[in-house]
KETILUM-573542 format. One record per atom (N, C-alpha, C, O, CB): x, y, z. Coordinates in steps of 0.02 Angstrom, whole numbers, plus 32768, in hexadecimal, padded with zeros to 4 digits. Each point is the difference from the previous one (the first is absolute). Glycine has a CB too. Example, Ala and Ser with C-alpha at 12.3 -4.5 7.8 and 13.67 -1.06 7.14 Angstrom:
<sites>
82947EE48186 7FD3803B8000 802D803C8000 80347FFF8021 7F6D7FC6801D 804D80707F9E 802A803B8003 7FD980378025 801980378008 80227FA97F8C 
</sites>
This chain:
<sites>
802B7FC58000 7FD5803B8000 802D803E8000 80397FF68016 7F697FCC8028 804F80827FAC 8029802E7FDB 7FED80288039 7FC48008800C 80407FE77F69 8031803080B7 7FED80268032 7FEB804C7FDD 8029800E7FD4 80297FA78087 7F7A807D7FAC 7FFF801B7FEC 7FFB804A802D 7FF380367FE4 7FF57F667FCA 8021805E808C 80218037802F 80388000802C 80067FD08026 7F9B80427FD5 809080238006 8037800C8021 801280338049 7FF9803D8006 80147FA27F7F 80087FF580A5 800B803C8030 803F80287FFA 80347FE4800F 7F8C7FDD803E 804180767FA1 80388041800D 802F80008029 7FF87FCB801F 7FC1806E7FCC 807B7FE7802D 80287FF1802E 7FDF80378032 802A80148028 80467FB77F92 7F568050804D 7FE380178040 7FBC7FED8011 7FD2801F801B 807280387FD5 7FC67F547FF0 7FA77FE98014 7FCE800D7FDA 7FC77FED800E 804D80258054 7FF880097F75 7FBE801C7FDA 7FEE7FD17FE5 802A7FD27FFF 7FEB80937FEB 7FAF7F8F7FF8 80097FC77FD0 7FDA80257FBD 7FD5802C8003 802A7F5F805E 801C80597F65 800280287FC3 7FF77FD07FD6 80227FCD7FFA 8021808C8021 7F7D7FBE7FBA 80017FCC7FB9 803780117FBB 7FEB7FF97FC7 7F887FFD805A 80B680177FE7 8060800F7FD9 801F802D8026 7FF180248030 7FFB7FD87F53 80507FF68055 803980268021 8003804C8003 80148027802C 80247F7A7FB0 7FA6806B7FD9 800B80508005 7FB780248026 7FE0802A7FE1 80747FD47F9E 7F9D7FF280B5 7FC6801A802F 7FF2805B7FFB 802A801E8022 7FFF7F708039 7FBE80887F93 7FEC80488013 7FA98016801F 7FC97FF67FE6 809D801D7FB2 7FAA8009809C 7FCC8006801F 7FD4803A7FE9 8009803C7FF6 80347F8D8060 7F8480037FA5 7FD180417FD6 7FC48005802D 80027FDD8033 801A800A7F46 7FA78043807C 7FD0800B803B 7FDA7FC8800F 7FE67FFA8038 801180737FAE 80017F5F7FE5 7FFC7FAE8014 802C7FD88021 7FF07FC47FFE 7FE1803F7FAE 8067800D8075 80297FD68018 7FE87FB68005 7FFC7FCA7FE3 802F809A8051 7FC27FD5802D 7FEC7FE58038 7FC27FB77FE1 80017FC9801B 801B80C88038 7FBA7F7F7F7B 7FDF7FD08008 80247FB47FC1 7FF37FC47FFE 7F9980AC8037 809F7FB97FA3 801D7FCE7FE9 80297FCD8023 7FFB7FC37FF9 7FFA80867FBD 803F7FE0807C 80157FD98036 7FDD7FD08019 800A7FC38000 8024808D8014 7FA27FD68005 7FE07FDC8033 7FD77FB57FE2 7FEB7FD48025 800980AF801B 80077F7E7F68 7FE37FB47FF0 804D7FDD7FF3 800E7FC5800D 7F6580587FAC 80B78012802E 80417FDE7FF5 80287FD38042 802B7FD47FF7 7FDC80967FAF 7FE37FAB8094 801C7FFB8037 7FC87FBF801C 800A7FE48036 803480AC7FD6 7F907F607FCE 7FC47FD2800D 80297FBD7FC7 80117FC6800F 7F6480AA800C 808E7FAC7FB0 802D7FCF7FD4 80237FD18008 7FFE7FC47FF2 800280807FEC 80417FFF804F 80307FE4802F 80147FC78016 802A7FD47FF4 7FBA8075801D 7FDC7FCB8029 7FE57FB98037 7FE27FC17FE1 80047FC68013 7FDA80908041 7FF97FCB7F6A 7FFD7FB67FEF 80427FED7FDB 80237FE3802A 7F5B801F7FCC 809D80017FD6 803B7FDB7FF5 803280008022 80347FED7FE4 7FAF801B7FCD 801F80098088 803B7FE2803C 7FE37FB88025 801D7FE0802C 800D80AC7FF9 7FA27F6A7FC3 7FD47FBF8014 80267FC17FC9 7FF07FC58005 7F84808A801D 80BB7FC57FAF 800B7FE17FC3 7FBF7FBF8002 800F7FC58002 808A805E7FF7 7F227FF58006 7FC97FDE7FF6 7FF7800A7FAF 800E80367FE5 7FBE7FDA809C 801B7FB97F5A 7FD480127FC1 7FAF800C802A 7FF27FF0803A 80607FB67F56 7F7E807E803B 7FC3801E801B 7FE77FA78005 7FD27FF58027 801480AA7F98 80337F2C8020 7FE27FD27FEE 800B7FCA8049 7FD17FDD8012 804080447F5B 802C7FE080B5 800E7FE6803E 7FEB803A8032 80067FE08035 805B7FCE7F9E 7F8D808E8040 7FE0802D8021 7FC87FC97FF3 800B7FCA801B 802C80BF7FDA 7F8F7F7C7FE7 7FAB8003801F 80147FA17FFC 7FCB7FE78012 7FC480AB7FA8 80937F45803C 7FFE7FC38025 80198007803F 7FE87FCF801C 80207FF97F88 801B80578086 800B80268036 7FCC80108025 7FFC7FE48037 8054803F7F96 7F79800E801E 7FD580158010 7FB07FC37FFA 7FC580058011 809480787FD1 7FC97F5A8002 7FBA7FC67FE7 800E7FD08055 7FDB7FED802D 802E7FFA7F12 804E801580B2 7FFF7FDB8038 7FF2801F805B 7FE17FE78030 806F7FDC7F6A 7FC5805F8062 7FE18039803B 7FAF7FF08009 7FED7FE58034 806C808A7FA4 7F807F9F7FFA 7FC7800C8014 7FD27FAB8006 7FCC7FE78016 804680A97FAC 80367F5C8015 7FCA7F9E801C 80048001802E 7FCB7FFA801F 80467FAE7FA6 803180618065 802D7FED803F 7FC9802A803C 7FEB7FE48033 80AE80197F8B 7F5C80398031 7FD5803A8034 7FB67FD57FFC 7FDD7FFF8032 806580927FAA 7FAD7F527FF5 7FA57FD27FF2 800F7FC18018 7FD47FD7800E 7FF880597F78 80887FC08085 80007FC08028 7FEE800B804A 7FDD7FDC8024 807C7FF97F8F 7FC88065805D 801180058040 7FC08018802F 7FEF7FF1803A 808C80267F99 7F6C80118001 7F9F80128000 7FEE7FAC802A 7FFD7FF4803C 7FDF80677F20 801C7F768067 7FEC7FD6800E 800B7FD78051 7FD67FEE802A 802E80267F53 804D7FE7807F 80197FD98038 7FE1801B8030 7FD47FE1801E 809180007FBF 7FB0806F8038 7FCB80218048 7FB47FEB8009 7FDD7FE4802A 8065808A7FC6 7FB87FAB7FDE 7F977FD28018 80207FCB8008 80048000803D 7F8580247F71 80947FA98040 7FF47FB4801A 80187FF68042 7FEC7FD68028 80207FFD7F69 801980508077 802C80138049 7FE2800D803C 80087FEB8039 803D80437F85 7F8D80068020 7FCD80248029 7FC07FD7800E 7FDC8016802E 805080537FA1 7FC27F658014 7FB67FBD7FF5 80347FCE8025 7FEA7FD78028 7FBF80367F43 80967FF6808A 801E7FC18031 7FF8801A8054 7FEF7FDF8030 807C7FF67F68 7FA180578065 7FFF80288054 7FBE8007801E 7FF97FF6803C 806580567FA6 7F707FC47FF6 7FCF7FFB801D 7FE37FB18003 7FDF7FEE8031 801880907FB0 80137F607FF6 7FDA7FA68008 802F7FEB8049 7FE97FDD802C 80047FEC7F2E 804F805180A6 803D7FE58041 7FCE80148042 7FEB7FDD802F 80AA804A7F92 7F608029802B 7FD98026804A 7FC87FD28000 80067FDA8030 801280B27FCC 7FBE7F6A7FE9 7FB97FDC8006 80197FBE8016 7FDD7FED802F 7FD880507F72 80847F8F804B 7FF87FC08024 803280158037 80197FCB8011 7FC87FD77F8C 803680898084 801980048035 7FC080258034 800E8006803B 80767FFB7F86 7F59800C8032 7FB780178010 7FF27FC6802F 7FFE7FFB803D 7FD680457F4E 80207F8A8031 7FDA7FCD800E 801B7FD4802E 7FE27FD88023 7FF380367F7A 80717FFE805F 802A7FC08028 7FDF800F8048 7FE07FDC8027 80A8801D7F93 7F9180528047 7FF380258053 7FBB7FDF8016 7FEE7FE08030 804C80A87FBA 7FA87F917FD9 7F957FE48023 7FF97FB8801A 7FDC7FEA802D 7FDF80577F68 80717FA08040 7FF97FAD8018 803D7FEA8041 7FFC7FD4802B 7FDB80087F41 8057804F8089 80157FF5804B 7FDC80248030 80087FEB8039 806080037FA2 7F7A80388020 7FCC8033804F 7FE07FAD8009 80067FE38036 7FBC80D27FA4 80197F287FE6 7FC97FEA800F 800F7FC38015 7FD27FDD8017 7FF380657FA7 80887F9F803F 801C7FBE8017 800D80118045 800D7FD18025 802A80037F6E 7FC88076808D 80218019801F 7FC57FF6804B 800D7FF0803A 804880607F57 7F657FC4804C 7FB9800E801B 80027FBB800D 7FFD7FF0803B 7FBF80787F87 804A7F5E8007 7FEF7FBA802B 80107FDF8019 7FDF7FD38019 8001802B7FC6 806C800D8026 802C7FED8030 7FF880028057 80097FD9802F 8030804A7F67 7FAC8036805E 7FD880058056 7FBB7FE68000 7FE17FFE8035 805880727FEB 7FB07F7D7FAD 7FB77FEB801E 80127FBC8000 7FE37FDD8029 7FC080797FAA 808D7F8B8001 80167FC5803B 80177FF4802E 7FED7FD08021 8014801C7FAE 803A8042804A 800F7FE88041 7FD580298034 80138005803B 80667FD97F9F 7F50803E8012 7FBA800D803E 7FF27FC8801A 80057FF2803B 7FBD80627F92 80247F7C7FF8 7FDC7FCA8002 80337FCF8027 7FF07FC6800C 7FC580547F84 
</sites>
């Protein structure tokens, strides 16, 4: 891929060498300097959005895993519920046997 912006020896970044600043600079810079950042990624646009494909499976995986996470924690709370209720109630006939 053909780099097609340069930084200056005071940071600037400039689409050529012979730079002269006109009342557009600032906003040429400022996409040139967007440019930049992307080809310092030495990404093609074509490995970028598989990048971005994989990101957003990975984020719809992870979606997923929490709800299941979250349905595992609560089924855990409900049979630890239940354990407690059936020990009170092993607990209840235990003294009404040794009444008897």
């Amino acid at each position: 891929m053909e780099r097609l912006s340069i930084k200056d020896g005071f940071g600037v970044v400039c689409t050529n060498e012979e730079c002269e600043c006109t009342p557009m600079c600032h906003l040429i810079e400022k996409a040139t300097k967007k440019l930049a950042e992307y080809e310092n990624t030495n990404r093609t646009p074509e490995q970028i959005q598989i990048l971005i494909d994989d990101f957003e499976s990975l984020n719809r995986q992870q979606g997923e895993i929490i709800k299941e996470v979250h349905k595992l924690r609560e089924e855990s709370d409900f049979w630890k519920r239940e354990a407690i209720k059936s020990k009170a109630q092993l607990g209840e006939i235990r003294i009404l046997a040794e009444k008897q």
